[in-house]
C-alpha positions in Angstrom: -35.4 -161.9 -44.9 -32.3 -162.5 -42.5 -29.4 -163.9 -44.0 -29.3 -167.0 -42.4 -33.2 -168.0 -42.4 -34.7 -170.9 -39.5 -33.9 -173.9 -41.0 -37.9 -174.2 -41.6 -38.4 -171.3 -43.5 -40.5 -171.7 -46.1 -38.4 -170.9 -49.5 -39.3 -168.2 -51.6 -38.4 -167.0 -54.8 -38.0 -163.5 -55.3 -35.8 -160.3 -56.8 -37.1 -161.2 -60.7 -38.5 -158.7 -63.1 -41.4 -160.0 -65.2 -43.4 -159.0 -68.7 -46.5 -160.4 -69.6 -47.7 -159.8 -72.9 -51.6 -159.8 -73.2 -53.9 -160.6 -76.3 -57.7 -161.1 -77.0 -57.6 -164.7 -77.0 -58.8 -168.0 -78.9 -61.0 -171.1 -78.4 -59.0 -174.0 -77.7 -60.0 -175.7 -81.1 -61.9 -175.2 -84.0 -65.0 -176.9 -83.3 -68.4 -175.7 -81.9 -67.9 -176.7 -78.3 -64.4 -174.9 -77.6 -65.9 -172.0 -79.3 -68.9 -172.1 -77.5 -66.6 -172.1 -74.4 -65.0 -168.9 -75.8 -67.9 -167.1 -76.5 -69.2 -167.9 -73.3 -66.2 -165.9 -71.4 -65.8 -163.4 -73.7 -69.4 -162.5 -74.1 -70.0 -162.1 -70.7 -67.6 -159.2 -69.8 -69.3 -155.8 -69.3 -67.0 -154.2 -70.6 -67.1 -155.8 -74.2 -71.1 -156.1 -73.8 -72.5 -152.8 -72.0 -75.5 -154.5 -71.1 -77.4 -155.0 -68.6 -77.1 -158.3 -67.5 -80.5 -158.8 -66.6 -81.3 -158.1 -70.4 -78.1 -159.3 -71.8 -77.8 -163.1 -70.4 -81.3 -164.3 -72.2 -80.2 -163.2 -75.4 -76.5 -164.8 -74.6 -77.6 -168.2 -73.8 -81.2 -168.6 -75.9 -79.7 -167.5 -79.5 -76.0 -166.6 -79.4 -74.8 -169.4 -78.2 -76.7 -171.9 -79.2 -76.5 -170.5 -83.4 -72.8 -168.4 -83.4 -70.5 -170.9 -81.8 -71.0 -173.3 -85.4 -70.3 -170.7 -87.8 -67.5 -169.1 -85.9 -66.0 -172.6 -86.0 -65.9 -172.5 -89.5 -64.1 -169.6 -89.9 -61.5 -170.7 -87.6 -60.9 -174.0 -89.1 -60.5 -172.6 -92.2 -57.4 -170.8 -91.0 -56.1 -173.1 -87.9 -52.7 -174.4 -88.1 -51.0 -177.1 -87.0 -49.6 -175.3 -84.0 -53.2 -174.5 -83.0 -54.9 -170.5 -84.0 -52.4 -168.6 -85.4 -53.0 -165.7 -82.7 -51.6 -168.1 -80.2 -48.8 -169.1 -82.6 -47.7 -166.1 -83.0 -48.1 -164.4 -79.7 -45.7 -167.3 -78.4 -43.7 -166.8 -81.6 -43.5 -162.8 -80.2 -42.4 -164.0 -76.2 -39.9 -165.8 -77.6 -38.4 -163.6 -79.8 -38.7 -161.0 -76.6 -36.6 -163.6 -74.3 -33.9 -163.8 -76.5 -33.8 -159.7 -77.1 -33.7 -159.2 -73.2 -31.8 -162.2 -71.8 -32.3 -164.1 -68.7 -32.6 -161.4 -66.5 -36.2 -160.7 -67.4 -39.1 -163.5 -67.2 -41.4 -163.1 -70.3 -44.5 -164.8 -70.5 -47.7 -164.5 -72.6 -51.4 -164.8 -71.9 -54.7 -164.6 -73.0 -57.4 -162.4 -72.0 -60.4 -165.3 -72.5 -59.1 -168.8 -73.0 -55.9 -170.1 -72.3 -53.2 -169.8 -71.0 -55.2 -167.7 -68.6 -53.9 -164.3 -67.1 -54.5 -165.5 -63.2 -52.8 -168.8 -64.0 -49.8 -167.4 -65.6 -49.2 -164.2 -62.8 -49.1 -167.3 -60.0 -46.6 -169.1 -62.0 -44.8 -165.8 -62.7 -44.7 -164.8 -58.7 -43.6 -168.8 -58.2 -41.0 -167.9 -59.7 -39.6 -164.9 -58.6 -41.6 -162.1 -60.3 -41.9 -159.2 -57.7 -42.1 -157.0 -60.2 -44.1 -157.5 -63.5 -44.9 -155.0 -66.5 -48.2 -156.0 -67.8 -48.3 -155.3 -71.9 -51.5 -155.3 -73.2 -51.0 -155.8 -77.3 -52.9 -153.2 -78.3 -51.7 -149.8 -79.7 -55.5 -148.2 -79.8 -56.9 -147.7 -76.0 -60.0 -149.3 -76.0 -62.4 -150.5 -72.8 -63.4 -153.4 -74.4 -59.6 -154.8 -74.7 -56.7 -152.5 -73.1 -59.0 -151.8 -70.0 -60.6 -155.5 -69.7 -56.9 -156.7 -70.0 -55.9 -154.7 -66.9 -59.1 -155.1 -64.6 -58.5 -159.1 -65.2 -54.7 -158.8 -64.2 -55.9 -156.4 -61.2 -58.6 -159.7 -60.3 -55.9 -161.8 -60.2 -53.5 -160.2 -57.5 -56.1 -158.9 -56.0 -56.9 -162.3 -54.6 -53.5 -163.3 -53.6 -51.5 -162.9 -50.2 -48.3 -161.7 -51.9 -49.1 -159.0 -54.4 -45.8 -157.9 -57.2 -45.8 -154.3 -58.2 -47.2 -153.7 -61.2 -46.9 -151.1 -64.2 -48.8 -150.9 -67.6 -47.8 -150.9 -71.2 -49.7 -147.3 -71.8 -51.1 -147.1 -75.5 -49.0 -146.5 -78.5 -50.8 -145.8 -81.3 -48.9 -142.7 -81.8 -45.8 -144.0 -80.2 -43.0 -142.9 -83.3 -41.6 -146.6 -82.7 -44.9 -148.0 -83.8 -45.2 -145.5 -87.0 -42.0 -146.6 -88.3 -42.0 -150.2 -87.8 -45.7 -150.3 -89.4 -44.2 -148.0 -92.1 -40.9 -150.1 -92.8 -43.5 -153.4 -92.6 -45.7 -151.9 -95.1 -43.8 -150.9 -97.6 -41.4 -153.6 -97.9 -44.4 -155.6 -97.9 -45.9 -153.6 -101.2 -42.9 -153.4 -103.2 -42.6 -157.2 -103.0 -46.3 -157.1 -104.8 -46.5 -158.2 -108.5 -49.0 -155.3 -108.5 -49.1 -151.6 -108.1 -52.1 -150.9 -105.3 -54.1 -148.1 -106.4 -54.9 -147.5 -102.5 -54.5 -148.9 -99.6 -57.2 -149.6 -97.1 -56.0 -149.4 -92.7 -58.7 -151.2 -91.4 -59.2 -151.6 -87.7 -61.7 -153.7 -85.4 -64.9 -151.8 -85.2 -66.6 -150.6 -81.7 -70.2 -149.7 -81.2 -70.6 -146.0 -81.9 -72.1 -145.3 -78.1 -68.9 -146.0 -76.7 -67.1 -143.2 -78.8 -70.9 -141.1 -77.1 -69.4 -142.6 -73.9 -65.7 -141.0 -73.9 -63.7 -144.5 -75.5 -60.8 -142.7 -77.1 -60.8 -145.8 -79.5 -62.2 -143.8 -82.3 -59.3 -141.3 -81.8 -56.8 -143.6 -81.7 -57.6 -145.3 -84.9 -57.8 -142.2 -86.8 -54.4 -140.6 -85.1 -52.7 -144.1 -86.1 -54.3 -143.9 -89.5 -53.6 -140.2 -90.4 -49.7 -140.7 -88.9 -49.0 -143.8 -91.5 -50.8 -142.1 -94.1 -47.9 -139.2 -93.8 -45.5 -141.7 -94.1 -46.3 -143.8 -97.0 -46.5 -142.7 -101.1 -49.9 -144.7 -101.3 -53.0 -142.9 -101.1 -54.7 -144.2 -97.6 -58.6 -144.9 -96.3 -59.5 -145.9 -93.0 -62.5 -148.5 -92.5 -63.7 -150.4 -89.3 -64.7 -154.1 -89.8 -66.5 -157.0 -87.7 -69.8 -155.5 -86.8 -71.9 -157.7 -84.5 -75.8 -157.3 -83.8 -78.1 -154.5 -84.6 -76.4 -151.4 -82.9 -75.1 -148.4 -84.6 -71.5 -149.3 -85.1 -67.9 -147.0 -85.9 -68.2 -145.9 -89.8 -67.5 -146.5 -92.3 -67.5 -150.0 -92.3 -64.8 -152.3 -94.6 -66.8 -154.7 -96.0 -68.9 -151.3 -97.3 -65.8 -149.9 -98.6 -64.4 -153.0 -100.0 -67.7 -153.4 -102.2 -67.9 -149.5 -102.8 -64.2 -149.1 -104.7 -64.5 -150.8 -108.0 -67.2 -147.8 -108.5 -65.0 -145.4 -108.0 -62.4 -147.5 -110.6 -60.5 -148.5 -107.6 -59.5 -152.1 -109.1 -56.3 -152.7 -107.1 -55.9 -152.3 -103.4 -54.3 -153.7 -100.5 -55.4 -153.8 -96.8 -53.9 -153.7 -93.6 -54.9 -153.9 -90.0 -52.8 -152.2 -88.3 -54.4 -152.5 -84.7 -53.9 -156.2 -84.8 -50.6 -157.1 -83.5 -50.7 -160.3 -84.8 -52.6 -162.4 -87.5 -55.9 -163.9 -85.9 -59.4 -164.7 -87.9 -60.3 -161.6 -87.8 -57.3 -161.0 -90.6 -57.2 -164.1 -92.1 -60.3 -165.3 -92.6 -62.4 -161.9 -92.3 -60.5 -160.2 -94.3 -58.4 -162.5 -96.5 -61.1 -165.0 -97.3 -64.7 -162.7 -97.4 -63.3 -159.5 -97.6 -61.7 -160.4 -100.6 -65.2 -162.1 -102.2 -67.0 -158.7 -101.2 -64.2 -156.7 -103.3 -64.1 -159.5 -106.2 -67.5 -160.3 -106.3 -67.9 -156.4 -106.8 -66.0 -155.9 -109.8 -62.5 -155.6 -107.9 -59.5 -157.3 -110.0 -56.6 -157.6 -107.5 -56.5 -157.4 -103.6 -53.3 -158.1 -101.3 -53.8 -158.7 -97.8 -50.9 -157.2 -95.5 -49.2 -159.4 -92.3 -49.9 -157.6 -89.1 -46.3 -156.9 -87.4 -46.4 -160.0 -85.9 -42.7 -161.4 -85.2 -41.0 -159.3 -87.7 -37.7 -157.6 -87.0 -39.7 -154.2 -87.3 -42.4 -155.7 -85.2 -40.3 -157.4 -82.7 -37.6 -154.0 -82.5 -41.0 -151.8 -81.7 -41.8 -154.1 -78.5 -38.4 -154.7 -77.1 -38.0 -150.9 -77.2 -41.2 -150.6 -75.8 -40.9 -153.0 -73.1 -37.5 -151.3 -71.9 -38.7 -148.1 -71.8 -41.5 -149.0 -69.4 -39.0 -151.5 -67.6 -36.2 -147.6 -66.9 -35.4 -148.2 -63.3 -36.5 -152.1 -63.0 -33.2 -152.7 -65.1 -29.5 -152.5 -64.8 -28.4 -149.3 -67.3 -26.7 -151.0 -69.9 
């Protein structure tokens, strides 16, 4: 743009670098209708439901919908906060702590995959204001279609529609990333020696997949078990690795937590502890599906004591992984300090 612009130029922002940090998402409340809503979006994305739609959508709307969206309301309102779900607490709780780690000279927003605030929304309202040059950060170390790749494709939608597109790079996966290791080790075990128990094992478990899409070429599975058998190195506790939240009749990643959580007190396993580490924050999938009926399945089993790990969320070992993550990807879009 010349330097002295028509007087009836129209005035744009520009010259700004941008992050925005992606996560699954969450209903706007816990009640059946916002739910429903959520289910709605997030069930209908190929990539999570690799079905055809021709044979997917009766299913969706005659029994999913109308029988799902009251019991997944449950389990949400039995861990909802006052701030609203706790993924959305604490992804904003992570943005924040990011904007004060890099200063003003990078715009850091959050969004959410399905629900709000919604990825298309929040890239016009970053360009608005100067982005022409965004790092998109999908939160999640494991590579998987149904999350890393959905996250991207959506972000891709969005500029693809507008007139002025920002350049865009990706947050690649870390789930071998050394930064990641550590802070999940340093989280860990600070977080087990506080215990007023000694863990006889502890249990990584991470959100399961269909088995067909590990048939398919999904390094998902890999991922998991690469995370899992890093960690394991690093920590004095014996280690297992389970996948949990199964979901209709198909053949899914083994072996499965809840299986494992009911199998242990067999094996005189009376005190564990769990972690999911591919969470990067607390959601219901932790705190309710884990902390609430994984728990019953490992009690009601025999099982004595059980200790439910945080997720990284916005820990100093949490938030010191994704600020030197973040720069690293930013190399050449930032002043050298």
């Amino acid at each position: 743009m010349p330097a002295n612009p028509p007087s009836d130029h129209p005035s744009v922002e520009h010259g700004r670098v941008g992050v925005l940090l992606i996560n699954l998402g969450t209903p706007d409340a816990p009640d059946a209708s916002a739910v429903r809503r959520y289910l709605a979006e997030f069930l209908s994305d190929p990539r999570v439901i690799e079905i055809p739609a021709i044979a997917w959508k009766p299913i969706l709307h005659g029994i999913i919908l109308r029988t799902r969206p009251a019991k997944s309301a449950h389990a949400y309102r039995q861990v909802w906060t006052n701030l609203g779900s706790p993924l959305a607490a604490i992804t904003r709780r992570q943005t924040q702590a990011l904007r004060q780690r890099l200063g003003d000279e990078v715009r850091i927003e959050f969004a959410m995959r399905y629900g709000n605030p919604a990825i298309a929304v929040t890239i016009e309202q970053m360009i608005a204001g100067g982005c022409d040059r965004i790092l998109v950060a999908p939160l999640y170390p494991q590579y998987c279609a149904a999350t890393t790749a959905t996250a991207q494709d959506s972000v891709f939608a969005a500029v693809a529609r507008l007139r002025r597109e920002p350049s865009l790079r990706t947050l690649p996966p870390y789930h071998d990333d050394p930064l990641y290791i550590d802070a999940l080790k340093q989280s860990l075990e600070q977080q087990l020696e506080a215990l007023d128990f000694e863990p006889q094992r502890l249990l990584l478990s991470f959100h399961g997949m269909p088995q067909r899409t590990l048939e398919l070429g999904d390094p998902y599975h890999c991922h998991c078990q690469k995370t899992a058998r890093l960690l394991g190195e690093q920590l004095s506790i014996p280690t297992d690795i389970a996948f949990q939240s199964r979901f209709g009749r198909a053949k899914w990643l083994e072996p499965a937590t809840d299986t494992f959580l009911a199998s242990y007190p067999g094996q005189d396993v009376k005190r564990i502890a769990i972690a999911a580490p591919g969470f990067s924050a607390d959601c219901v999938e932790t705190l309710e599906e884990l902390a609430i009926r994984g728990r019953d399945t490992f009690i009601e089993a025999g099982g004595e004591r059980m200790a439910v790990l945080e997720c990284l969320n916005d820990s100093a070992e949490g938030m010191h992984m994704l600020e030197g993550l973040v720069r690293r990807e930013l190399a050449g879009w930032l002043p050298r300090e």
